[in-house]
C-alpha positions in Angstrom: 0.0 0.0 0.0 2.9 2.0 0.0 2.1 5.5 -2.3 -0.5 3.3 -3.9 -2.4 5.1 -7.1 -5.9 5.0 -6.4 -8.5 5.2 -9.2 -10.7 8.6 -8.7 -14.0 6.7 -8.5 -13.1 4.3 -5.9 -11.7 6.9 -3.8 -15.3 8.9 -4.1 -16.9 6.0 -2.9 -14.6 5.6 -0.4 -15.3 9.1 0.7 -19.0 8.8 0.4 -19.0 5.5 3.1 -16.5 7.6 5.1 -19.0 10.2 5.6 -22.0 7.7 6.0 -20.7 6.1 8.6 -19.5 9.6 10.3 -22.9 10.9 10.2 -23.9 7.7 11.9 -21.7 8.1 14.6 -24.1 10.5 15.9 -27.5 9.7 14.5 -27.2 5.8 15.0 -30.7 5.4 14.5 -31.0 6.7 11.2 -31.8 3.5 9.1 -31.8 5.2 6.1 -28.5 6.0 6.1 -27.6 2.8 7.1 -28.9 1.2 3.5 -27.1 3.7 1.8 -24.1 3.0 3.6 -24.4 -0.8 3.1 -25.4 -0.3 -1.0 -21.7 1.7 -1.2 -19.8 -0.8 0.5 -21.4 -3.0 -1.4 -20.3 -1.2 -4.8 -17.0 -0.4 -3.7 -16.7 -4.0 -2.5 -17.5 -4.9 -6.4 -15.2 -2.5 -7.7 -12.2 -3.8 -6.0 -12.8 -7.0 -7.3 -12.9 -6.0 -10.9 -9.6 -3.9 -10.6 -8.2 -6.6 -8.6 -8.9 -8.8 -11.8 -7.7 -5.8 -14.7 -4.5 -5.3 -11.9 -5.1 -2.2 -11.3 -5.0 -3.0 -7.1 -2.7 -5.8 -6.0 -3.8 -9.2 -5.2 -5.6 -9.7 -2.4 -6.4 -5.8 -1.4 -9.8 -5.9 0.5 -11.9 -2.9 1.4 -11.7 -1.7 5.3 -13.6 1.0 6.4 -10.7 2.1 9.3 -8.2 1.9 6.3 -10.3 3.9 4.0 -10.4 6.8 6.7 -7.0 7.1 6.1 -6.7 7.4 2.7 -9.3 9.6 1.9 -7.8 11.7 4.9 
């Protein structure tokens, strides 16, 4: 992961769960926002697979939400 290239829409998404899960930090509650948050892991999750298969991530790189904090920090 080190200085890693990330492709512009993964890192939105990335962003976009960041923020979700943020906002649910406080408003816990709020199921709403706790679809949306699972329907972006969700498409994230797809997306790594496919650059995992075209090699645009290495092998094996899985989708964490603590490590996507940091690099969309």
């Amino acid at each position: 992961d080190i200085k890693l290239e990330y492709p512009e829409d993964l890192i939105n998404l990335m962003k976009k769960a960041v923020n979700i899960r943020e906002h649910l930090k406080e408003h816990p509650k709020d199921l709403h926002s706790r679809r949306g948050l699972q329907l972006v892991e969700s498409k994230i999750r797809r997306l790594v697979k496919y650059y995992v298969r075209k090699g645009v991530l290495p092998e094996g790189w899985k989708y964490d939400p603590e490590k996507a904090a940091l690099i969309v920090k």
